[in-house]
VOGU-3710 file (C-alpha; in Angstrom, 3 decimals, decimal comma):
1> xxxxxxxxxx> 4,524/-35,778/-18,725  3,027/-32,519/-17,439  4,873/-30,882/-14,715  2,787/-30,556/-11,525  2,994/-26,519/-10,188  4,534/-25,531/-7,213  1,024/-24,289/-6,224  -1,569/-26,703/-7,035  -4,708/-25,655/-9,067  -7,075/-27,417/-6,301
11> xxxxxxxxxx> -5,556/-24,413/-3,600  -7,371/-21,372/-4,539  -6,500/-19,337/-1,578  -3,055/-19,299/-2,376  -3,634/-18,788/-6,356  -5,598/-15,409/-5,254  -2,789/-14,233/-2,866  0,162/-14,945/-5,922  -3,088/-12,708/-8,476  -3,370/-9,952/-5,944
21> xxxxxxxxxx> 0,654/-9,930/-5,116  0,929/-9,702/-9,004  -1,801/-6,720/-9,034  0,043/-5,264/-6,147  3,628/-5,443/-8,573  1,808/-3,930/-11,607  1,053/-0,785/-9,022  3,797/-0,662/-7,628  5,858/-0,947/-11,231  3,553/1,755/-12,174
31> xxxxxxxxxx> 5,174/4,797/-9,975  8,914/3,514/-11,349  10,688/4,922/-14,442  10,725/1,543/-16,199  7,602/0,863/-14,949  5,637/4,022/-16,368  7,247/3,903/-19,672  6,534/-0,182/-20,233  3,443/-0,005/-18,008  2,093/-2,285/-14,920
41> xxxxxxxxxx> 0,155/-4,153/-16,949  3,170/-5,767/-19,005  5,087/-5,899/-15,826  2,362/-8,042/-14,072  1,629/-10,083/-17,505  6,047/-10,910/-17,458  5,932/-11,693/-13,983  2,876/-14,339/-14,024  4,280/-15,617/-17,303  7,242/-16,525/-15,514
51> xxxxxxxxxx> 5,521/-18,054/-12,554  3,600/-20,403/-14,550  5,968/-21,229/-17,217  8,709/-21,665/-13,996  6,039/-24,271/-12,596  5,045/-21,727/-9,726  1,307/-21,341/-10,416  -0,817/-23,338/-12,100  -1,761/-23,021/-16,419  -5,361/-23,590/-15,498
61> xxxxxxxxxx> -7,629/-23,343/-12,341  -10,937/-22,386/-10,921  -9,921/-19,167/-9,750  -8,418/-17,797/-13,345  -12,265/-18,722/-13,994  -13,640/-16,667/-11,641  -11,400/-13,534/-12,265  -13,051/-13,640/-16,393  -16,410/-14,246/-15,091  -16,742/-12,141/-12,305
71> xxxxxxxxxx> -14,164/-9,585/-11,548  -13,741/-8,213/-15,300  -17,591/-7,692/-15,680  -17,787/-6,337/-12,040  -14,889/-3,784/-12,983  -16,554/-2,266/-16,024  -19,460/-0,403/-13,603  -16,859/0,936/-11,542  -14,440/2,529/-14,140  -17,474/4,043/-16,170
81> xxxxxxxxxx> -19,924/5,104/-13,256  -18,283/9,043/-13,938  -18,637/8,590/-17,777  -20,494/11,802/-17,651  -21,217/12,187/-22,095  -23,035/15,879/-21,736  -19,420/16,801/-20,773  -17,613/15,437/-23,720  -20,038/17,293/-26,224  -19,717/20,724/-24,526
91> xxxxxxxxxx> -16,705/20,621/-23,178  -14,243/18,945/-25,840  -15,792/21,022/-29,058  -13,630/20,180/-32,061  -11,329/17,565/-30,246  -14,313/15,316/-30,613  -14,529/15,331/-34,017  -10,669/14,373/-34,362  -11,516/11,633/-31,495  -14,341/10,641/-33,975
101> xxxxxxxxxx> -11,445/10,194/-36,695  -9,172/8,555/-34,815  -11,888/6,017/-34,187  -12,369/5,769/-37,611  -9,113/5,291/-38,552  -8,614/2,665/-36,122  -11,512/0,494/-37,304  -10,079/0,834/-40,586  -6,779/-0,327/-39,701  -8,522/-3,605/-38,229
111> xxxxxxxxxx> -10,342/-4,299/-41,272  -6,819/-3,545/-43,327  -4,965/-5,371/-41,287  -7,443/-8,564/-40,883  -7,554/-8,688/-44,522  -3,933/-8,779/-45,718  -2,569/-10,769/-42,663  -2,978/-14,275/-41,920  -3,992/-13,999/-38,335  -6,529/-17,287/-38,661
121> xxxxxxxxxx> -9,702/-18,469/-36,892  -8,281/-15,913/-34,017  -8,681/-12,836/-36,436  -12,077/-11,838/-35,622  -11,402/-11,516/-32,152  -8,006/-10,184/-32,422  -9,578/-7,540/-34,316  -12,247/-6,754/-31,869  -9,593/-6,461/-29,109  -7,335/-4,404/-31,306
131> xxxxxxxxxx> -10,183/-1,972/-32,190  -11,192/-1,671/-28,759  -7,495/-1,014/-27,282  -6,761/1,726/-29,662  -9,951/3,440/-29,169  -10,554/3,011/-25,426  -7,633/1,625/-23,573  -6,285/-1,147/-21,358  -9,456/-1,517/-19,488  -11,461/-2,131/-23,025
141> xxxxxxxxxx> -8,699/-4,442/-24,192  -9,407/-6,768/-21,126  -13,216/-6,190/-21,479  -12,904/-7,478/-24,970  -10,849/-10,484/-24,168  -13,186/-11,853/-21,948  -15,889/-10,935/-24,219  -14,853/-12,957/-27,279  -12,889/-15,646/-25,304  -9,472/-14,745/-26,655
151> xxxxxxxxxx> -6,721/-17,309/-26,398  -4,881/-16,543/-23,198  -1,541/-16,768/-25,510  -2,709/-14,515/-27,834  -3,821/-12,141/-25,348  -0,654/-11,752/-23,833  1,454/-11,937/-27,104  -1,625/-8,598/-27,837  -0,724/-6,579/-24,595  3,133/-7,440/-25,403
161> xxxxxxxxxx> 2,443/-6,303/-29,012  0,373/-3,023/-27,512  2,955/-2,060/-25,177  5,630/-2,023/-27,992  4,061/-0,569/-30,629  1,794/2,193/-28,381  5,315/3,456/-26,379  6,166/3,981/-29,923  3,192/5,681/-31,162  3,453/8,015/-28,063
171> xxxxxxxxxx> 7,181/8,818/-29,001  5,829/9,904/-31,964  2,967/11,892/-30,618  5,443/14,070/-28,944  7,407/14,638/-31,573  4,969/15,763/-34,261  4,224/19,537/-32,688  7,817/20,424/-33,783  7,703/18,357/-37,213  8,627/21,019/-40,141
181> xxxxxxxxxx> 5,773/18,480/-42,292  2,994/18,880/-39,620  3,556/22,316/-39,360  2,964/22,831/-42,918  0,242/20,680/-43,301  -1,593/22,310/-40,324  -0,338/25,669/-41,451  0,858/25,998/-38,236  4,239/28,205/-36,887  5,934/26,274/-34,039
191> xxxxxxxxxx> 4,765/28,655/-31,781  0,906/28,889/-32,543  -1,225/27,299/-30,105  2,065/26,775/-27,650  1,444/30,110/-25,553  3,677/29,532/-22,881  1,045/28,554/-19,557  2,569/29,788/-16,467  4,549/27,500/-14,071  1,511/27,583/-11,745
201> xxxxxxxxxx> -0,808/26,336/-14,495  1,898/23,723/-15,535  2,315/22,210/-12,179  -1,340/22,249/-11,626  -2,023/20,378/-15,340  0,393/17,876/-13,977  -1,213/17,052/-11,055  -4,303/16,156/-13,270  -2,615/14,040/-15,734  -2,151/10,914/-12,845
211> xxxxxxxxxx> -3,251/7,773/-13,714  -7,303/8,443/-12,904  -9,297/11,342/-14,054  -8,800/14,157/-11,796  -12,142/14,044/-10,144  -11,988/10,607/-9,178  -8,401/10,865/-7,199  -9,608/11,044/-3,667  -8,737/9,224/-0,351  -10,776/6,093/1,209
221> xxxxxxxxxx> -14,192/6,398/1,650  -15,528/2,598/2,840  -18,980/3,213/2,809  -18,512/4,828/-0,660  -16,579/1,608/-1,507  -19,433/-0,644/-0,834  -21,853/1,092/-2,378  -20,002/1,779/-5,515  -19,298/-1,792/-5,393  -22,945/-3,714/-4,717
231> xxxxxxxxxx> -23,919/-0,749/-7,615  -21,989/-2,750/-10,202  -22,716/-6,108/-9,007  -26,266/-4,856/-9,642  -25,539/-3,472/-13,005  -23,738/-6,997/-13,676  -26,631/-8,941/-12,609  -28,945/-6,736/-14,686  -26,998/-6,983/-18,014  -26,343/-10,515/-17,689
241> xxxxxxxxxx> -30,556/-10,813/-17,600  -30,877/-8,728/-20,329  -28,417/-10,502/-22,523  -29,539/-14,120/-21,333  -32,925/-13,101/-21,693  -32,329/-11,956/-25,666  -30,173/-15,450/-26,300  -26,688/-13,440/-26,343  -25,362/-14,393/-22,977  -21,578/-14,353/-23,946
251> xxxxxxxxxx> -22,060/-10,714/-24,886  -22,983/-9,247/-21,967  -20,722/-7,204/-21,451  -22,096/-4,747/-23,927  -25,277/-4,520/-22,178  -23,295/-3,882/-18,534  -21,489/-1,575/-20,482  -24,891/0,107/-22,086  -26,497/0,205/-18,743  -23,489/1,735/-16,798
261> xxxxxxxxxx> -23,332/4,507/-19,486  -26,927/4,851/-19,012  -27,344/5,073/-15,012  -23,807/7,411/-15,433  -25,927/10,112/-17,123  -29,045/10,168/-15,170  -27,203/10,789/-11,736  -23,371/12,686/-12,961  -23,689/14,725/-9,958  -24,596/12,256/-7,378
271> xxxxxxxxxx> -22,376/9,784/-8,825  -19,603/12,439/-8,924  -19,414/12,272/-5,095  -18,339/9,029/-4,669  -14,774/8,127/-3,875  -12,661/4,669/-4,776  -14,814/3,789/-7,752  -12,351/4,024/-10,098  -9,908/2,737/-8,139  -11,123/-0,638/-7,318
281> xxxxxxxxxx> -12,512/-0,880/-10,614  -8,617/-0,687/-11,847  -7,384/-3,154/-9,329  -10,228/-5,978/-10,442  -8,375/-5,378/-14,424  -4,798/-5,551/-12,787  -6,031/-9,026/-11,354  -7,322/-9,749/-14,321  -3,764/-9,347/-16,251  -2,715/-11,640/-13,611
291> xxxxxxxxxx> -4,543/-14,047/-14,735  -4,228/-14,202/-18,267  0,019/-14,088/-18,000  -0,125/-16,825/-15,780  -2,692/-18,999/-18,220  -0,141/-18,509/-20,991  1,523/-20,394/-22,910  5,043/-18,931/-23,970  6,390/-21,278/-27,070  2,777/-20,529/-28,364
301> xxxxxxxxxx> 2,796/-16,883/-27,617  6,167/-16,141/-29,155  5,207/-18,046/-32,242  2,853/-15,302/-32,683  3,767/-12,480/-31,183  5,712/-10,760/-34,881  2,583/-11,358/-36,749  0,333/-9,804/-33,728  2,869/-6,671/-33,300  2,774/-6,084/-36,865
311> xxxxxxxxxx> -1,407/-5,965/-37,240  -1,370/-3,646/-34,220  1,058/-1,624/-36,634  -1,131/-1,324/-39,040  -3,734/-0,570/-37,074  -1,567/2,311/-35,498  -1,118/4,003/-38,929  -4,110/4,038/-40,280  -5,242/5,548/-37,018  -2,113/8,469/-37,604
321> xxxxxxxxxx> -3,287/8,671/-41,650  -6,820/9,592/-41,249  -6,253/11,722/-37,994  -3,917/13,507/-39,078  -4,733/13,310/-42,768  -8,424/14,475/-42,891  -8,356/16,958/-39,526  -6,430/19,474/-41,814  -9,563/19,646/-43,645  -11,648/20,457/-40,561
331> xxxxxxxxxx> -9,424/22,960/-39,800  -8,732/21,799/-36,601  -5,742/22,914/-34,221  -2,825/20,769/-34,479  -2,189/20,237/-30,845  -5,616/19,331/-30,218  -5,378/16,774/-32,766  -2,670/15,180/-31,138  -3,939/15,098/-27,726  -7,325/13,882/-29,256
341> xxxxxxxxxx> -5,185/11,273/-30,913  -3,838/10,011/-28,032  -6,444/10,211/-25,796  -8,192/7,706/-28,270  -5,155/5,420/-28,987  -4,036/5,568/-25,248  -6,208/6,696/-22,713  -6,916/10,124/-20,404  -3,742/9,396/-18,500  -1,205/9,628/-21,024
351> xxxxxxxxxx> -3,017/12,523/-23,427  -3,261/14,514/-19,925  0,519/14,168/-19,054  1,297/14,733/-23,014  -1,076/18,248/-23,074  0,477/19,348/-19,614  4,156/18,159/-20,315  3,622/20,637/-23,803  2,293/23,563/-21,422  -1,139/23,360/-22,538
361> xxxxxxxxxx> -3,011/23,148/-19,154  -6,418/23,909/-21,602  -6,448/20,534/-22,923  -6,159/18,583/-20,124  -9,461/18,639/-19,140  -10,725/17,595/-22,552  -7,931/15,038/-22,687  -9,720/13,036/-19,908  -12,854/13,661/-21,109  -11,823/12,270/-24,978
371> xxxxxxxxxx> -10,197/9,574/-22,792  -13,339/8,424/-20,784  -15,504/8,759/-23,792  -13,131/6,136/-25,332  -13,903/4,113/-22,448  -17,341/3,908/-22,786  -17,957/3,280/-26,578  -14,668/0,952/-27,413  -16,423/-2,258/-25,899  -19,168/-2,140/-27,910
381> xxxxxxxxxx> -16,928/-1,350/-31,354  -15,030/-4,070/-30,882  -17,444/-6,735/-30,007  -19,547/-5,462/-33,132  -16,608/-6,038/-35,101  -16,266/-9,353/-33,838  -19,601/-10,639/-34,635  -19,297/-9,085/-38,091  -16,132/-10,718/-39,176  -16,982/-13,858/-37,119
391> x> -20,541/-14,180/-39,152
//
């Protein structure tokens, strides 16, 4: 016999205060040690886990509904609205190009990895949210979920799998600058391209390398907030025409995602101005999180969480062989190609702290601009990649 939750599914208001006290933990987890190195998002995905499975919250309910319908769509908009491209082409020069490989070598690790693993019915999707995760981030990996309709198991057994095996990857990230092999490879001295920045610049590279770009940190603004706001319900409500109107509905998130890149690069100034975009944008994908730990099942998540951890594996080191492997012949700068790597793999926050933490305030810049640029083209990678192997 089912066991009946503490909090019944048919009492919404209390369901949203337990999502947005989760969203409030994953914040909060954020600015603590353990926190920052396993990230909010695992911490809020262990804590609604254990709420459910504890018979706390509810496994199903209207309200998880609306969060995938509503809030993950509406959150898209606001995370992208600064997506400024022009930037990325003039201002990362030959870091694109290794972002472009790392992209590359990601997609390739899906396709390796869906091939030689048994990952079932679920593998087209699991590679589409793979793909998108290690070229964009955490917000694409939720955008992607909802996209395809991934098994709420499965997508918390994929952020567990993420969290392992990207702290790992960024371990190793670290390390490579002052790896004899890499060195030689690169034909690089340990020194080159480490010209010692001066504390100032340091301390000021730091302050960039938060967990927003730098030019969207900013204090309340609450008639910013609402307009930033009814600006992506708009773009929502517009995308979800389009793709209803061309008889592909369940992807429209790549046509919010199209048109947000879109309205981003007619108006980068006046967008620019606005404050809490970002922001709210982040707090809509911590809810979301919420939601999907709580809607899991942990016997079935655990029976698949090995085989999950080891395809994001794969995925990883294809990403490291062809970055690392075919920049050499570009003749690119070996630092660059490791803050391009994990700007693509990671996101702008970590490749920021990783270029200022190596006292390279230069790349910091770049490495939120590589970042951003992963967060507006991943969605539409991994949904492709979806409907291809799902054909």
């Amino acid at each position: 016999m089912e066991t009946v939750a503490l909090i019944h599914a048919d009492w919404p208001f209390a369901i949203w205060a337990a999502l947005m006290m989760l969203a409030a933990l994953g914040f909060w987890a954020d600015k603590t040690k353990v926190g920052s190195n396993v990230s909010g998002a695992a911490i809020i995905l262990a804590a609604a886990m254990a709420l459910s499975n504890f018979g706390v919250l509810p496994k199903s309910a209207e309200t998880y509904n609306v969060v995938w319908s509503y809030l993950v769509p509406v959150a898209i908009p606001l995370l992208l609205l600064k997506a400024d491209l022009r930037r990325v082409i003039f201002e990362t020069k030959s870091m694109l190009v290794a972002f472009f490989l790392g992209a590359i070598g990601t997609t390739l690790g899906a396709l390796v990895g869906y091939v030689i693993l048994p990952l079932g019915e679920q593998g087209p999707k699991l590679a589409a949210v793979f793909s998108a995760t290690y070229i964009g981030g955490s917000m694409n990996m939720a955008a992607v979920t909802q996209a395809v309709e991934l098994d709420p198991s499965l997508a918390t057994a994929s952020v567990a799998a993420d969290n392992v095996v990207g702290v790992l990857y960024l371990a190793f990230l670290a390390l490579v600058p002052s790896m004899a092999f890499f060195q030689w490879w690169f034909k690089r001295s340990l020194s080159s391209g480490l010209a010692g920045a001066s504390a100032e610049e340091i301390t000021d590279a730091k302050s960039h390398a938060g967990d927003i770009p730098p030019d969207v940190q900013t204090g309340i603004n609450l008639a910013h907030i609402g307009f930033v706001v009814g600006l992506s319900f708009t773009i929502c409500a517009m995308g979800k025409a389009l793709a209803d109107m061309l008889g592909v509905g369940s992807y429209s998130i790549m046509f919010i995602t199209a048109l947000t890149i879109v309205i981003a690069n007619i108006f980068p100034r006046q967008l620019k101005k606005f404050k809490g975009d970002y922001e709210i944008g982040l707090f809509f994908m911590y809810v979301f999180f919420a939601a999907i730990g709580v809607s899991a099942d942990v016997v079935a998540m655990l029976d698949k969480a090995l085989m999950i951890a080891l395809y994001a594996a794969i995925i990883v080191v294809c990403h490291a062989a062809v970055i690392f492997g075919v920049s050499k012949f570009f003749k690119l700068d070996l630092m660059e190609v490791v803050i391009a790597s994990n700007a693509c793999a990671s996101g702008p926050a970590s490749a920021a702290a990783l270029a200022a933490g190596k006292g390279r305030p230069d790349l910091v810049a770049p490495a939120v601009l590589l970042g951003v640029f992963g967060y507006a083209v991943a969605n539409f990678i991994g949904v492709s990649l979806n409907i291809w192997l799902g054909a």
